[in-house]
Every structure is written in C-alpha cells, then in structure tokens.
VOTOR-487736 format. One record per residue (C-alpha): x, y, z. Coordinates in steps of 0.1 Angstrom, whole numbers. Layout:
residues N
<kevo><px>X</px><py>Y</py><pz>Z</pz></kevo>
...
END
This chain:
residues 103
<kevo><px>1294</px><py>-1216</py><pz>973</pz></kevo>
<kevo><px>1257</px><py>-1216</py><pz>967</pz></kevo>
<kevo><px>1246</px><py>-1236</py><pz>942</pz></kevo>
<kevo><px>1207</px><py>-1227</py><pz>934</pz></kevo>
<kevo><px>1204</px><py>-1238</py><pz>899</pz></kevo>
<kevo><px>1174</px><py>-1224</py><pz>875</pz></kevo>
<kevo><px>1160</px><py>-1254</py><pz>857</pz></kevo>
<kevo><px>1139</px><py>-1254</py><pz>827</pz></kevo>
<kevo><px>1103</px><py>-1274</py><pz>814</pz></kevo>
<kevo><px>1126</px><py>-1296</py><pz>791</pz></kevo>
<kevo><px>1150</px><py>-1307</py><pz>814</pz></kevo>
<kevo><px>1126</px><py>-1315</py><pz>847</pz></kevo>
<kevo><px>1121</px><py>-1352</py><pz>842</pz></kevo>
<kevo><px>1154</px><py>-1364</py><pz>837</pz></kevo>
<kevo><px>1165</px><py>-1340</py><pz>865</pz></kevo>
<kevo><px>1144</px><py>-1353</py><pz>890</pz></kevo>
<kevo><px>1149</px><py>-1390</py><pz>881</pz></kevo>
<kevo><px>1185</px><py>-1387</py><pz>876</pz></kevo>
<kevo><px>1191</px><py>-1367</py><pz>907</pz></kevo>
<kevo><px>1193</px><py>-1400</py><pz>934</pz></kevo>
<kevo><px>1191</px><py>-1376</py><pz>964</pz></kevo>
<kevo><px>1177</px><py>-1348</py><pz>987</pz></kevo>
<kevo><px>1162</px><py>-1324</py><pz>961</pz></kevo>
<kevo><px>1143</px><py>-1287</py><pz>964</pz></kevo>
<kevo><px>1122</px><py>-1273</py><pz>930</pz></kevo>
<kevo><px>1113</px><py>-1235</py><pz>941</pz></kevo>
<kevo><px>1086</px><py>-1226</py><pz>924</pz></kevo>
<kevo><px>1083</px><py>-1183</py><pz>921</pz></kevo>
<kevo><px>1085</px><py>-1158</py><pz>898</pz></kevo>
<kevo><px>1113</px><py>-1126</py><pz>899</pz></kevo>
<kevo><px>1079</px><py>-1102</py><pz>907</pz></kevo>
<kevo><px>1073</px><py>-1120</py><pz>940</pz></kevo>
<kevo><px>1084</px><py>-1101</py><pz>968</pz></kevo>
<kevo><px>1082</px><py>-1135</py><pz>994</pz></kevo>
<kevo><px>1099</px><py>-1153</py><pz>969</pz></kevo>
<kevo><px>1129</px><py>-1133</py><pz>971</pz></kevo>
<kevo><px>1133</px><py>-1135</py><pz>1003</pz></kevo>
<kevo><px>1130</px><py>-1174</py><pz>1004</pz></kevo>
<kevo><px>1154</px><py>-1175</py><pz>976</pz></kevo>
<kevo><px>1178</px><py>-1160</py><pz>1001</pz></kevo>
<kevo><px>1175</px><py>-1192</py><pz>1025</pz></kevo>
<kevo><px>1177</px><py>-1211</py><pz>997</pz></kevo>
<kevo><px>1212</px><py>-1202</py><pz>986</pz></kevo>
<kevo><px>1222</px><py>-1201</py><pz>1025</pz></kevo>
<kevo><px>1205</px><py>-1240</py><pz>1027</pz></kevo>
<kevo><px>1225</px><py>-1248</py><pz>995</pz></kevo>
<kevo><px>1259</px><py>-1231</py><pz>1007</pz></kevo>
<kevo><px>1260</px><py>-1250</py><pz>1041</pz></kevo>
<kevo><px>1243</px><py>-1287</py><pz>1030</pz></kevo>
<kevo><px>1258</px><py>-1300</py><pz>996</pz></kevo>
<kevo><px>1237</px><py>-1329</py><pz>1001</pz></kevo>
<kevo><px>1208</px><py>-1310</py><pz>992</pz></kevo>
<kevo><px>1202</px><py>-1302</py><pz>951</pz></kevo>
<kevo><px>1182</px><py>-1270</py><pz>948</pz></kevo>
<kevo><px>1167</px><py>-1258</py><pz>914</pz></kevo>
<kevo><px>1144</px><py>-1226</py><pz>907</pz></kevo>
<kevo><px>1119</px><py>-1224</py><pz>882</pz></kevo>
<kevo><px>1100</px><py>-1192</py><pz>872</pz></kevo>
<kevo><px>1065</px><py>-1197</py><pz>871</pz></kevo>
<kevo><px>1060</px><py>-1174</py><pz>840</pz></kevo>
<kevo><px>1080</px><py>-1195</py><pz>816</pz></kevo>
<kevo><px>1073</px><py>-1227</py><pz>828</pz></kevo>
<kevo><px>1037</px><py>-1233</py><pz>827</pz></kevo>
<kevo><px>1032</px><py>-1266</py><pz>816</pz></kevo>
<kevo><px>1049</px><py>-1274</py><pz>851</pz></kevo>
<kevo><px>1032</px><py>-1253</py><pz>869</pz></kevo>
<kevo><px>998</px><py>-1267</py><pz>857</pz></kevo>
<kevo><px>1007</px><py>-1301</py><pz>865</pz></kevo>
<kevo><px>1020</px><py>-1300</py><pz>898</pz></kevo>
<kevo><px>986</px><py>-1274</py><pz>906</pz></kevo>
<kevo><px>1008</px><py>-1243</py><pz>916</pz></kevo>
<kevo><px>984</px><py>-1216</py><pz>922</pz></kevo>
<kevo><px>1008</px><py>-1198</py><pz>948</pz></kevo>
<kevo><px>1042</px><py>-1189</py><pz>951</pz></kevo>
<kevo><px>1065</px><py>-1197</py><pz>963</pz></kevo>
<kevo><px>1057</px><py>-1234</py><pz>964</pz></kevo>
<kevo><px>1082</px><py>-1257</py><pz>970</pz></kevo>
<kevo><px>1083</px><py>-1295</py><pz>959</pz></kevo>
<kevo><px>1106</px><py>-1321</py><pz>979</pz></kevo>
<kevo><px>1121</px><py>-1353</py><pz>963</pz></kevo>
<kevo><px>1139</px><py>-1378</py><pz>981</pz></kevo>
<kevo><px>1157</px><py>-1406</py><pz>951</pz></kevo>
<kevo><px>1133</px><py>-1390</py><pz>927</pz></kevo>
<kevo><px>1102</px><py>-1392</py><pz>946</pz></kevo>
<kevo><px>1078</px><py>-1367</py><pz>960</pz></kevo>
<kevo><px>1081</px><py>-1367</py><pz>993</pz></kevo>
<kevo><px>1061</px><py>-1330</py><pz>1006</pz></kevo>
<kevo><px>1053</px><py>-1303</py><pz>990</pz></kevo>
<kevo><px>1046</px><py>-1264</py><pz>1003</pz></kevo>
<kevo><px>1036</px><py>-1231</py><pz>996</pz></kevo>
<kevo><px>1048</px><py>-1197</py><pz>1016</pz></kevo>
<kevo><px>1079</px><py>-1188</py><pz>1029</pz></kevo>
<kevo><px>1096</px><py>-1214</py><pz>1058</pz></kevo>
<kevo><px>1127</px><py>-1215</py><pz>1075</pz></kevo>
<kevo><px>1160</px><py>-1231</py><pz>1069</pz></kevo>
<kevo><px>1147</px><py>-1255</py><pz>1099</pz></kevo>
<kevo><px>1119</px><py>-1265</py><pz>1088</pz></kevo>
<kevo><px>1131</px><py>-1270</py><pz>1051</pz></kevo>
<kevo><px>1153</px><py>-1292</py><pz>1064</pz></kevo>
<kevo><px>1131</px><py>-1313</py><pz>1088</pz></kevo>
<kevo><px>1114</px><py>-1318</py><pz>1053</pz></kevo>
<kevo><px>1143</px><py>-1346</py><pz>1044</pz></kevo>
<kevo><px>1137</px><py>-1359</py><pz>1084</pz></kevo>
END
C-alpha cells in the first residue's frame, strides 16, 4: 500500500533525524502539473520498496522550508540516508534513477 506521507514545517527536524533510513522529502505544490505526475512514481516507489520513507510537502504552506533548503523549482526532491543529506534534485525522474539515488 503506498505510503507517501504529507509532512508539515513543525514536524521536519525530528522526522528527518528520527527516521534512521532511506528517506524522500518531495517538494511541489497541488498547482504543478509535473509534480503530479512525479507524485504518481512516488506512491508506485513507496508501494514496491518499504525501505524507502517518502513525505510530501507543499511548497505554499511551508515556506520557511522551502527558503532554507533554496527551493526555487518544483518539484525538488531532497534524499537522506540516516538523517543526512545525501542528493538533492529538481524536475521530474524516474523510479530508476530515484532509486540509484540510495546507490
């Protein structure tokens, strides 16, 4: 079952540090047409590797986040590995290379 989670400002930090493994932040908005469709990957990547967290976060009520991590273009995506920034990336990819990523 697909497990794409939306995550809010408040809760980011102790996510991320408290999340010891593989883990996606999808930066978009519900306007963006590309960040629909990578959405869509997103709940097939989540659905067939449960060793991969993935959260959403809408770029137009989370804008403290979106100013520190410099997002001027969605979708971005940020990848953690045990809490730390590992890559980070901005249009729409495929479930292959998402997952070369954590490789």
């Amino acid at each position: 079952m697909p497990k794409v989670i939306p995550l809010s400002e408040d809760l980011f930090e102790s996510t991320i540090r408290e999340n010891g493994g593989k883990v996606i932040i999808d930066f978009w908005a519900p306007w963006c047409g590309p960040c629909r469709s990578l959405g869509k990957t997103l709940e097939t990547l989540s659905a067939e590797h449960e060793d991969i967290t993935i959260y959403k976060i809408n770029v137009d009520e989370c804008s403290s986040l979106t100013e520190e991590y410099e997002i001027s273009s969605i979708p971005t995506m940020l990848f953690f590995d045990n809490g730390k920034l590992i890559d980070q990336t901005v249009g729409l990819l495929t479930k292959i290379d998402i997952l070369a990523k954590f490789h």
